[in-house]
C-alpha positions as a Markdown table, in Angstrom:
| # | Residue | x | y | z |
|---|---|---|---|---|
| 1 | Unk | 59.2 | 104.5 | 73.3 |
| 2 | Unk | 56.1 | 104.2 | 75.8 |
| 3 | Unk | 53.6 | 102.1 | 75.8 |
| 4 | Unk | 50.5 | 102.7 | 77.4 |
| 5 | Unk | 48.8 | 99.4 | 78.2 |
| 6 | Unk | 49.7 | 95.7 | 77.9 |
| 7 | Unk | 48.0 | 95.0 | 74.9 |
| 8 | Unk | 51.0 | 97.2 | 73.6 |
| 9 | Unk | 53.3 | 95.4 | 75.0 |
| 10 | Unk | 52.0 | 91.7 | 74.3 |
| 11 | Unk | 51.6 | 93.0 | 70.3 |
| 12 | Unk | 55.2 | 94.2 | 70.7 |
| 13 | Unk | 56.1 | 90.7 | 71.5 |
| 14 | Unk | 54.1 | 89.0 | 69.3 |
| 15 | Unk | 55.5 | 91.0 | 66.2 |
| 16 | Unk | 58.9 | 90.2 | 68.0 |
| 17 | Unk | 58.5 | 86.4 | 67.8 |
| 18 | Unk | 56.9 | 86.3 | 63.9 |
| 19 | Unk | 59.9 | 88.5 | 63.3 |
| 20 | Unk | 62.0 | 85.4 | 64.1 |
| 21 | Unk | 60.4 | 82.7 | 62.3 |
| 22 | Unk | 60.5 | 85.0 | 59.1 |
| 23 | Unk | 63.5 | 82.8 | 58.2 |
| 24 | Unk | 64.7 | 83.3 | 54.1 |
| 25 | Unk | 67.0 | 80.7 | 52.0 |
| 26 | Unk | 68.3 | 78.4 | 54.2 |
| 27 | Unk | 67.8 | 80.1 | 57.5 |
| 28 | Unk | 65.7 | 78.1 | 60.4 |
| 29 | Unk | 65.1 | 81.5 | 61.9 |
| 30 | Unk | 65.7 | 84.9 | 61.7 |
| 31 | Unk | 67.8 | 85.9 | 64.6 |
| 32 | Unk | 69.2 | 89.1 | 62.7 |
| 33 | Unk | 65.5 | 90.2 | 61.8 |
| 34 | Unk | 64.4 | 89.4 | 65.1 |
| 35 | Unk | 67.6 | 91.9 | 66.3 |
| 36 | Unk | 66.4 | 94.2 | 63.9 |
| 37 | Unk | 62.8 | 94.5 | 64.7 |
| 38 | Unk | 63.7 | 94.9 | 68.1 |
| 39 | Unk | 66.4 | 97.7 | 68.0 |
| 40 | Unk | 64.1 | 99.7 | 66.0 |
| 41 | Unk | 61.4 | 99.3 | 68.5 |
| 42 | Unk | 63.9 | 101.1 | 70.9 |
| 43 | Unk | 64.6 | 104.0 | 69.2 |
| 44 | Unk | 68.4 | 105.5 | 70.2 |
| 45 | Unk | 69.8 | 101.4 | 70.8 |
| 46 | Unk | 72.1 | 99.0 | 69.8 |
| 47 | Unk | 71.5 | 95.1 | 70.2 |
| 48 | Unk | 73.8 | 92.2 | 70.0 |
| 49 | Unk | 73.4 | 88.1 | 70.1 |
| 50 | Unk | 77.0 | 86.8 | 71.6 |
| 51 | Unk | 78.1 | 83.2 | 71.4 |
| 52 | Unk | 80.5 | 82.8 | 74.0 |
| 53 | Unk | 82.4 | 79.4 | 73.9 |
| 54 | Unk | 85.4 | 78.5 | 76.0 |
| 55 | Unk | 88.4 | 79.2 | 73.6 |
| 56 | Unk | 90.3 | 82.4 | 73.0 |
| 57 | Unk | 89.0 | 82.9 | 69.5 |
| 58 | Unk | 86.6 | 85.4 | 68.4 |
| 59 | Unk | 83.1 | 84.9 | 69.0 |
| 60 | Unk | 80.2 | 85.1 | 66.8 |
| 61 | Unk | 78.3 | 88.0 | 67.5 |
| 62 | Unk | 75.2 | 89.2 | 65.6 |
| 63 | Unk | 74.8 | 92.6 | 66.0 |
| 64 | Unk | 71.9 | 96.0 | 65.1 |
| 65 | Unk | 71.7 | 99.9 | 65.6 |
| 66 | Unk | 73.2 | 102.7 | 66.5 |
| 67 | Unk | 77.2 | 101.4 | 67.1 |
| 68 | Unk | 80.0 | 101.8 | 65.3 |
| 69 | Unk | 81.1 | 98.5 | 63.5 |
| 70 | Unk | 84.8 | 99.1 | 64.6 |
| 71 | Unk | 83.4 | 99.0 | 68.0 |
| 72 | Unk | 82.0 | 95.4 | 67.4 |
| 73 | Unk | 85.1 | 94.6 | 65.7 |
| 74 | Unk | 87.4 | 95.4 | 69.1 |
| 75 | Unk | 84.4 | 93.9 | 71.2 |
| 76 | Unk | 84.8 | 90.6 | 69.9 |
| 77 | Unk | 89.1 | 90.6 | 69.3 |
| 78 | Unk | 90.3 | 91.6 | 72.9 |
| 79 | Unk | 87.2 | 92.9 | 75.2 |
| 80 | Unk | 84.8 | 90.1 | 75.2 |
| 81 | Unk | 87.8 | 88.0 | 77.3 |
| 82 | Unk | 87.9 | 91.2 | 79.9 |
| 83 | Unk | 83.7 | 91.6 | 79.9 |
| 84 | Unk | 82.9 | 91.2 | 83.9 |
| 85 | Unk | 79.1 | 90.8 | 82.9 |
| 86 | Unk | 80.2 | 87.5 | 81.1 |
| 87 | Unk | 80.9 | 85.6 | 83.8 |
| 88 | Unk | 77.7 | 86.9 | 86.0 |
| 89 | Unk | 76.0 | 85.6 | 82.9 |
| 90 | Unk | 77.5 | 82.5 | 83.1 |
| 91 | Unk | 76.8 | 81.9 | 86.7 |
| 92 | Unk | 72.8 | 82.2 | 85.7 |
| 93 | Unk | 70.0 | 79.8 | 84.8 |
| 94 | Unk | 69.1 | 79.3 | 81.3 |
| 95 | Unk | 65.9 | 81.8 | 80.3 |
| 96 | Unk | 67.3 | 84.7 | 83.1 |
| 97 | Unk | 66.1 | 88.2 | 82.1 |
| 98 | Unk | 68.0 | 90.6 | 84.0 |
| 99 | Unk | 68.7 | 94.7 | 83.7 |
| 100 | Unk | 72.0 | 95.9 | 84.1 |
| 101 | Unk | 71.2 | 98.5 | 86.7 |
| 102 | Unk | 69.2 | 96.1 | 88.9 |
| 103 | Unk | 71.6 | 93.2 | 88.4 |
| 104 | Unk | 75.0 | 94.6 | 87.9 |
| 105 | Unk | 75.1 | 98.8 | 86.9 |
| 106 | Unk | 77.9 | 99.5 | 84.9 |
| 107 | Unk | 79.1 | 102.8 | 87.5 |
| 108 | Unk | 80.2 | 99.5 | 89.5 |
| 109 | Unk | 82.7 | 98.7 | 86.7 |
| 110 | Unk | 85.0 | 101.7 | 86.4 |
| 111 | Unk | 87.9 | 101.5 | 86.9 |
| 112 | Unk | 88.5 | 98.7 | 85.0 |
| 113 | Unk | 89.7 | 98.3 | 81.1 |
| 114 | Unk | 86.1 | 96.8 | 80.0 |
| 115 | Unk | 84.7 | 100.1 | 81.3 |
| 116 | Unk | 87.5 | 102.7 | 80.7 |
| 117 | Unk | 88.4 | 101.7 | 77.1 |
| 118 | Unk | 84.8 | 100.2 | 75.6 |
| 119 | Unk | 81.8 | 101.0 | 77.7 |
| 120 | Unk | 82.5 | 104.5 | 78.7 |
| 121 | Unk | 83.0 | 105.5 | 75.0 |
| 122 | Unk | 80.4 | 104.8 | 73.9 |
| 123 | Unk | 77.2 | 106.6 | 74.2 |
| 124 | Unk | 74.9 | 104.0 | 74.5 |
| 125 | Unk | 76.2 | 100.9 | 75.8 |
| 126 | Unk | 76.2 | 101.4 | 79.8 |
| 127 | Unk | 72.8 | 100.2 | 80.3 |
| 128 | Unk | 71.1 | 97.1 | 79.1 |
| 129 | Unk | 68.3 | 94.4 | 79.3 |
| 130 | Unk | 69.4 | 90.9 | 78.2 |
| 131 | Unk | 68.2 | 87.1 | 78.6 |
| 132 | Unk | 70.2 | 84.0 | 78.7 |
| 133 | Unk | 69.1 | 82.1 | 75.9 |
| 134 | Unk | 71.6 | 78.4 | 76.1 |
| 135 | Unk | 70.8 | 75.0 | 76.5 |
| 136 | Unk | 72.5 | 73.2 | 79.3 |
| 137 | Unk | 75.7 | 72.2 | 79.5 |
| 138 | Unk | 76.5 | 74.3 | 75.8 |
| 139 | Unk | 78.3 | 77.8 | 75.1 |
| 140 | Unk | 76.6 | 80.8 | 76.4 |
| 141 | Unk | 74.1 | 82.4 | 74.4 |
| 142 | Unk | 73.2 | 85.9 | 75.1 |
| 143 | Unk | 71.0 | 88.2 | 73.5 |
| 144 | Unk | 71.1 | 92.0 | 74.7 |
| 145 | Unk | 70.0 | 95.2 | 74.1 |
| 146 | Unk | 72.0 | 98.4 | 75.2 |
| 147 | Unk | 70.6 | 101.9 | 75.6 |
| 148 | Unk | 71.7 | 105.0 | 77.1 |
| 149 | Unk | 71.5 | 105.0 | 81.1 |
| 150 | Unk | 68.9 | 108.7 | 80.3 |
| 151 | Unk | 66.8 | 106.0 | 78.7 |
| 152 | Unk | 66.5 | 103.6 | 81.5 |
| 153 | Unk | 63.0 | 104.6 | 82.8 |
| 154 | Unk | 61.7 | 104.1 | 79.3 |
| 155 | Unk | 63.4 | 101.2 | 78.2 |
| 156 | Unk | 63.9 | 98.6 | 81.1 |
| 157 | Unk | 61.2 | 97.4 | 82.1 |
| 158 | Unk | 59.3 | 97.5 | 78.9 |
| 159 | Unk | 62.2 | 95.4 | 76.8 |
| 160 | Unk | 62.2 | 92.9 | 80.1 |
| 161 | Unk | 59.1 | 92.3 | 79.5 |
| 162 | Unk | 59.0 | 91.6 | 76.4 |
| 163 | Unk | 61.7 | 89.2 | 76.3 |
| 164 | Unk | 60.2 | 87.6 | 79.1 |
| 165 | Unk | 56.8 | 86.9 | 77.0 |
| 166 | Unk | 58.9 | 86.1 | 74.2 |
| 167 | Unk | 61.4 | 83.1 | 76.6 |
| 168 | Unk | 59.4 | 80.1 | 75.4 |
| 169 | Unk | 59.3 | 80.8 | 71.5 |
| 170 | Unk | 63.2 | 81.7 | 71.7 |
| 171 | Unk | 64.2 | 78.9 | 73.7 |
| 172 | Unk | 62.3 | 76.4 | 71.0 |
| 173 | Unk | 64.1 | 78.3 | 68.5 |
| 174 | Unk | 67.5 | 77.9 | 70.1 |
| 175 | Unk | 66.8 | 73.9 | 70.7 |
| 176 | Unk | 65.1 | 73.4 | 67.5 |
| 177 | Unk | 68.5 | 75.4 | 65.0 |
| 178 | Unk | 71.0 | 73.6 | 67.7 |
| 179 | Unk | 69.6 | 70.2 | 66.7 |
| 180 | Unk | 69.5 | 71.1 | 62.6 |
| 181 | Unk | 73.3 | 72.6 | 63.1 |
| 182 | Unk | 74.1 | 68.8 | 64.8 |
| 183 | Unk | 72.3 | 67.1 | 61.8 |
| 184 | Unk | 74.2 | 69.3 | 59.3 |
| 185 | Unk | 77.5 | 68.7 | 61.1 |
| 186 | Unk | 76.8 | 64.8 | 61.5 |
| 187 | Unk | 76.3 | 65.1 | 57.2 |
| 188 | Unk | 79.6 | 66.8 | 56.8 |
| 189 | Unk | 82.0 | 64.4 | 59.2 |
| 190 | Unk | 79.7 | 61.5 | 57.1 |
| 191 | Unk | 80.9 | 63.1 | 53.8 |
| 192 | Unk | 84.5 | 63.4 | 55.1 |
| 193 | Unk | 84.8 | 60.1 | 56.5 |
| 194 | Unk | 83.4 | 57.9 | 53.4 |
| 195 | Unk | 85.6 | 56.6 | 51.1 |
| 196 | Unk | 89.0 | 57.8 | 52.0 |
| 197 | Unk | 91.8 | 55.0 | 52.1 |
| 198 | Unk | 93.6 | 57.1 | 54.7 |
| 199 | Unk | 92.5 | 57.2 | 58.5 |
| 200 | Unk | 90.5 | 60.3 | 59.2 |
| 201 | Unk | 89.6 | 61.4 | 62.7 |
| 202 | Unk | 87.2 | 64.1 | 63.2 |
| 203 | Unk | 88.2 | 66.0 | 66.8 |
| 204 | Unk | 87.4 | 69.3 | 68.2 |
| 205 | Unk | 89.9 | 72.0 | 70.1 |
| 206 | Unk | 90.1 | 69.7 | 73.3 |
| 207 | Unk | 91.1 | 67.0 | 71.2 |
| 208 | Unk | 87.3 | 65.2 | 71.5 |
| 209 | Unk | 86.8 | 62.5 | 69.2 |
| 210 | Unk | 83.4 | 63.1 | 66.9 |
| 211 | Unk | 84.0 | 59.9 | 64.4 |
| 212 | Unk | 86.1 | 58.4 | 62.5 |
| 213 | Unk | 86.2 | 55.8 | 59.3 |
| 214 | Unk | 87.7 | 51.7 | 58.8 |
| 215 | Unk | 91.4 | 53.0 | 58.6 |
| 216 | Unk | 91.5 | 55.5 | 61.8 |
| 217 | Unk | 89.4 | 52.3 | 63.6 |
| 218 | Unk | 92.3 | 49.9 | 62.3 |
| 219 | Unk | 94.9 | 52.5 | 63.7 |
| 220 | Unk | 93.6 | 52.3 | 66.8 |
| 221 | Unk | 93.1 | 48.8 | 67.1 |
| 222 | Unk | 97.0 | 48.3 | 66.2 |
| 223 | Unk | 97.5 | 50.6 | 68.9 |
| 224 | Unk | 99.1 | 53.2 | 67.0 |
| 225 | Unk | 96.2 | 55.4 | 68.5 |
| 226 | Unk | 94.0 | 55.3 | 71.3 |
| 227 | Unk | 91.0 | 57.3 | 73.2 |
| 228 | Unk | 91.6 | 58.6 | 76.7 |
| 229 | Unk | 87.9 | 59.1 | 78.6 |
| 230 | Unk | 86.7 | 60.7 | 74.8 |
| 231 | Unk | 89.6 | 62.3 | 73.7 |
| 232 | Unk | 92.1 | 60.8 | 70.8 |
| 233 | Unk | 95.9 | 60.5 | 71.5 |
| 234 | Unk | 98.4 | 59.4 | 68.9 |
| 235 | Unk | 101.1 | 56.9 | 70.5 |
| 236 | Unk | 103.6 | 59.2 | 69.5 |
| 237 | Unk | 105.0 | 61.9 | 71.9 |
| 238 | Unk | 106.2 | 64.2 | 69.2 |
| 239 | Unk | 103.1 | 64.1 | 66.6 |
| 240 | Unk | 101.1 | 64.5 | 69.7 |
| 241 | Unk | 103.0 | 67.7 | 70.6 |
| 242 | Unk | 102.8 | 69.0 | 67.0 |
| 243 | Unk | 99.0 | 68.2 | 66.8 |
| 244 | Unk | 98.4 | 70.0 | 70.6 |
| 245 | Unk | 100.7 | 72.6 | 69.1 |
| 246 | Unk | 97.8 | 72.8 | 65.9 |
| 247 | Unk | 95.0 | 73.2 | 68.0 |
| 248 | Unk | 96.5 | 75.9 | 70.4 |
| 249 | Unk | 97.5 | 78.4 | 67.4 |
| 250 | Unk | 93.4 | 77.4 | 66.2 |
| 251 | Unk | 92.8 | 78.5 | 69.4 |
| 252 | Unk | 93.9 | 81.5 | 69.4 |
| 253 | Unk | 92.4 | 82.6 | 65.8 |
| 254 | Unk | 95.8 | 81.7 | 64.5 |
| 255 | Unk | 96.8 | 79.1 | 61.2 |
| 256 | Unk | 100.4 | 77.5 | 61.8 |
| 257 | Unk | 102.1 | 77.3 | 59.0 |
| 258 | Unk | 103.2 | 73.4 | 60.0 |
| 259 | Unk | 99.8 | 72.0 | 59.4 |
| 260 | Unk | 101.8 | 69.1 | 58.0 |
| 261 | Unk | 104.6 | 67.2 | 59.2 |
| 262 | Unk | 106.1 | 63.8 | 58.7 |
| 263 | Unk | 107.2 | 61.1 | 61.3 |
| 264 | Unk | 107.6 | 57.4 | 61.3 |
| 265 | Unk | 105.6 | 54.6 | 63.3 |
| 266 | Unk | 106.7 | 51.6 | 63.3 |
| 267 | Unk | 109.5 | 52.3 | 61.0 |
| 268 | Unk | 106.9 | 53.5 | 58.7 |
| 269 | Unk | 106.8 | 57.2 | 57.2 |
| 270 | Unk | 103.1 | 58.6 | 57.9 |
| 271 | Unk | 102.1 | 61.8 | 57.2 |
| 272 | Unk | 100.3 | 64.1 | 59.7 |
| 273 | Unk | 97.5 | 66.6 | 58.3 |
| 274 | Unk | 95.4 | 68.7 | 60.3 |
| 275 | Unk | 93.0 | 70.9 | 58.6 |
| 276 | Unk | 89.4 | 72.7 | 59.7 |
| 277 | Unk | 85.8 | 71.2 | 58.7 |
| 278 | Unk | 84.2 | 73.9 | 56.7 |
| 279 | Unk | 81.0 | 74.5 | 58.7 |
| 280 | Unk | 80.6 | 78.3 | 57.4 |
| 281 | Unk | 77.3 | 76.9 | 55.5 |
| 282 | Unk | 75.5 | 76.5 | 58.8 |
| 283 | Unk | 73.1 | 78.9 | 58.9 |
| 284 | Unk | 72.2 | 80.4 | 61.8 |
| 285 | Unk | 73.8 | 81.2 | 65.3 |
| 286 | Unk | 75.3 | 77.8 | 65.1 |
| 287 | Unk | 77.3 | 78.2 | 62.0 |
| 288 | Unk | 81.0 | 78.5 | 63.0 |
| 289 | Unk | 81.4 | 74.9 | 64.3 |
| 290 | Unk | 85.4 | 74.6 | 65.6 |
| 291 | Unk | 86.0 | 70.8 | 64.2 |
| 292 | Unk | 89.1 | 69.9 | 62.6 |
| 293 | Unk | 90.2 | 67.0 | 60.2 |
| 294 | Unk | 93.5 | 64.9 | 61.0 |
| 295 | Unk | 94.3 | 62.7 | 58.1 |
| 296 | Unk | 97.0 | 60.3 | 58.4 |
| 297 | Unk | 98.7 | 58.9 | 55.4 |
| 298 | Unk | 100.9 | 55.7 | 55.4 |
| 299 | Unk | 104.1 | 56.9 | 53.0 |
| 300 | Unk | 105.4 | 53.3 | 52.9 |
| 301 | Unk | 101.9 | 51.9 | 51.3 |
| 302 | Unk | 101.9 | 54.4 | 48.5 |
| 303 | Unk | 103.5 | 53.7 | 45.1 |
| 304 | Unk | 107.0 | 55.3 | 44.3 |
| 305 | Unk | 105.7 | 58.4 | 42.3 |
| 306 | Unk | 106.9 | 58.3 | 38.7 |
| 307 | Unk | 108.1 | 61.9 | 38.8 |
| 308 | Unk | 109.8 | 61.8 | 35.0 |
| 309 | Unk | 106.1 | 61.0 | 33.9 |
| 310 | Unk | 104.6 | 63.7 | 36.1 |
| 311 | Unk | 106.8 | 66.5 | 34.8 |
| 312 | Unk | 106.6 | 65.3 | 31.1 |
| 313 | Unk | 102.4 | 65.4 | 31.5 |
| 314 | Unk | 102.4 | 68.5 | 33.8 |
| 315 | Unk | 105.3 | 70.7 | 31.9 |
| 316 | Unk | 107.3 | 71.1 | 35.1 |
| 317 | Unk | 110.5 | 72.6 | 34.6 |
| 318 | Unk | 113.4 | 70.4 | 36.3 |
| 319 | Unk | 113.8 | 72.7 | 39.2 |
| 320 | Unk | 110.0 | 72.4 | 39.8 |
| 321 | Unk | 110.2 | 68.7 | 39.3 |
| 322 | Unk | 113.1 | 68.6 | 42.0 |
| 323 | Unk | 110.9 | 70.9 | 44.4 |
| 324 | Unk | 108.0 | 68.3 | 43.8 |
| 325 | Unk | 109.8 | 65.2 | 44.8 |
| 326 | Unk | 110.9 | 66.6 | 48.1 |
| 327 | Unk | 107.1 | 67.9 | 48.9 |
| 328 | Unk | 106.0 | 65.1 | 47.9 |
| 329 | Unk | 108.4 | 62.8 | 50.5 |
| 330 | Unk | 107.3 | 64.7 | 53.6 |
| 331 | Unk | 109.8 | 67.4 | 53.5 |
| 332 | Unk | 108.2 | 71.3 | 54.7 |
| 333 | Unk | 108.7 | 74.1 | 52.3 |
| 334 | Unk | 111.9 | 75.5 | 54.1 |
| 335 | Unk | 113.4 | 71.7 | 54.4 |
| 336 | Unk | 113.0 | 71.6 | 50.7 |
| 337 | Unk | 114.3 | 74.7 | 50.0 |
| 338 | Unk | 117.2 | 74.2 | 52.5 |
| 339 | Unk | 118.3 | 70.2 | 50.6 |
| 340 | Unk | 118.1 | 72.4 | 47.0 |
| 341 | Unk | 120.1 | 75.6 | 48.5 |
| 342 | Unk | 117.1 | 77.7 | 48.0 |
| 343 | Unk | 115.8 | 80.7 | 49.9 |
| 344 | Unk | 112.0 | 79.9 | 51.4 |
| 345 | Unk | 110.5 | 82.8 | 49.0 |
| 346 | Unk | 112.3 | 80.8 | 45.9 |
| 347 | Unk | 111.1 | 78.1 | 47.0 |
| 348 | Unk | 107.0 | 79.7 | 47.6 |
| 349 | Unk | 107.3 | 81.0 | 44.8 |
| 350 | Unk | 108.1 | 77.6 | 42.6 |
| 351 | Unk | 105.2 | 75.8 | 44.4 |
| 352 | Unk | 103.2 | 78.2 | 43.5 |
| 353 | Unk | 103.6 | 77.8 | 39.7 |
| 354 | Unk | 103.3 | 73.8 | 41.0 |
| 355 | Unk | 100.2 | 74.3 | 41.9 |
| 356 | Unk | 99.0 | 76.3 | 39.0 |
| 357 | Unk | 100.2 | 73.5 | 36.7 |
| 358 | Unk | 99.1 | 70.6 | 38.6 |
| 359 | Unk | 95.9 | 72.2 | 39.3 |
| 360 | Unk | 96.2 | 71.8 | 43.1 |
| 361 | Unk | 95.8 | 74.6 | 45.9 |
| 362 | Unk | 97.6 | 72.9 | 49.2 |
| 363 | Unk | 100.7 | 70.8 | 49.4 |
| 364 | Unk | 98.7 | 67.9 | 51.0 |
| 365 | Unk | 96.8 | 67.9 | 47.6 |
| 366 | Unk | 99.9 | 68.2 | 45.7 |
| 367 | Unk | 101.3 | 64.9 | 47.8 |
| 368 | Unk | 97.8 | 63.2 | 46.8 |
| 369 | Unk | 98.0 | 63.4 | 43.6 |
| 370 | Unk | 102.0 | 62.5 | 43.3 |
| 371 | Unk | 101.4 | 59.4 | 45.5 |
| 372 | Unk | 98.1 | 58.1 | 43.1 |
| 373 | Unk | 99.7 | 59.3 | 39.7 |
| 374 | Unk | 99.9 | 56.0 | 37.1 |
| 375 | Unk | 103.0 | 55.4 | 36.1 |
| 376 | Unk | 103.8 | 54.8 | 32.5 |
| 377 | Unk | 103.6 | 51.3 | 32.5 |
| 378 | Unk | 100.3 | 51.9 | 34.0 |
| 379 | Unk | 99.5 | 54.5 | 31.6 |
């Protein structure tokens, strides 16, 4: 594409930013238009927007053009953590535009597995204009735009300039959707928090606190819990390896299977929970938000489950009944299959019909609604 005079290339931009307010449903902007207008601008392209936060997990990545998906897919499972661009990104100011031949060429890179097993591959990835679009002291945010190195006459300076005349309207729209994701968040850790007897604390991977409710603030006023310079610690060494145990495998894009576990405070039996906060209705680039809920339930306060009433209303059979109880105590799946002499697949298998008939998808439910049955005097 070649433009012939700078009213071109300041219409080019202009269409570029109203492209990215054209936000539908629930979006605050339109960062995958914007992507859109922008690859098809530069015929031949392929443009990505990378979130890049400090974890091993995937990132999200918005992407357009002329790239094969499986590419994107590898990209953002093994060679965004080997990317030597990320870390000269990192190193920059906020609202840099730079071009990869001028800044860092990609002929500088072979050798290595970034360049040897996903650059080189591809036909048009080795050269690229991008701009550094993150807030201080927040995950890097990088829009790009790659482009065979044949097109580099064409393409660099006229996409650098455009996303330097477009730097102020895309930094507003990165503070303005970062501030609606916070509010959104703030409304989902409210709705958590209210109205549960059992402590809740909100936390991130690094074990940050972002709030809690009456019972986790009684916890840690009896001590059984405490915040070291921001981040929550449970006075108890082995929940707190389980629970650093949790948020390693989260990590890692992992789920543990031990998401639950049982140990006694105070001669108390409390159950441990540790599940994510559903952010995925974020719109946005913000959306993926890597909070977790710990619930902590005090076994000892809840009423002796009348189990012969909740098989009779339920149906269970007396080996689901027996399967129930143990759940319901604290036990794991394999602990409860190993006290009835059961193989773990029996015993998968038999919750799973629990669940059906109870109505319940996750043992933590299951537990819930054993603990808060009324009995039969009460019925």
């Amino acid at each position: 594409m070649r433009l012939r005079n700078q009213t071109q290339v300041d219409r080019l931009s202009d269409d570029f930013c109203r492209s990215l307010t054209k936000g539908e449903g629930n979006e605050t902007f339109n960062w995958q238009g914007a992507l859109d207008f922008l690859v098809a601008s530069f015929p031949g392209s392929f443009g990505a927007i990378l979130v890049q936060r400090e974890t091993k997990r995937k990132p999200p990545i918005l992407w357009s053009g002329s790239i094969d998906p499986q590419a994107i897919h590898a990209y953002c499972a093994h060679f965004t953590h080997v990317n030597p661009w990320i870390d000269l990104w990192k190193r920059l100011p906020s609202g840099s535009v730079k071009i990869s031949e001028q800044f860092s060429p990609a002929s500088q890179l072979k050798g290595k597995e970034f360049y040897e097993d996903w650059l080189r591959p591809l036909s048009n990835a080795e050269a690229y204009v991008g701009i550094k679009l993150n807030e201080p002291n927040s995950s890097l945010l990088l829009m790009a735009i790659h482009f065979d190195k044949r097109q580099t006459d064409s393409y660099n300076d006229l996409i650098a300039q455009v996303l330097t005349n477009a730097k102020t309207s895309l930094a507003l729209a990165v503070h303005a959707e970062r501030q609606f994701s916070k509010a959104y968040k703030s409304g989902s850790v409210d709705q958590v928090c209210r109205g549960s007897q059992d402590a809740i604390f909100v936390i991130d991977l690094k074990l940050r606190l972002h709030d809690t409710n009456v019972a986790g603030r009684h916890l840690i006023d009896r001590f059984h819990a405490k915040l070291v310079q921001g981040k929550l610690s449970i006075c108890h060494k082995a929940v707190n390896k389980w629970l650093d145990a949790q948020l390693e495998s989260a990590r890692i894009n992992s789920r543990s299977n031990d998401w639950r576990t049982v140990h006694q405070i105070d001669g108390r039996d409390m159950l441990f929970e540790l599940v994510p906060l559903s952010m995925a209705n974020v719109p946005g680039l913000f959306g993926l938000e890597e909070l977790f809920v710990l619930r902590i339930m005090d076994l000892s306060r809840c009423k002796r489950s009348d189990f012969e009433t909740i098989s009779s209303h339920y149906r269970l059979t007396p080996s689901e009944a027996r399967l129930c109880k143990l759940i319901s105590s604290g036990l794991s799946l394999k602990q409860a299959a190993t006290q009835l002499g059961n193989t773990e697949s029996t015993a998968r298998s038999t919750l799973k019909i629990i669940f059906d008939k109870t109505q319940t998808n996750r043992q933590s439910e299951l537990i819930a609604l054993c603990h808060r049955f009324p009995s039969a005097r009460e019925v």
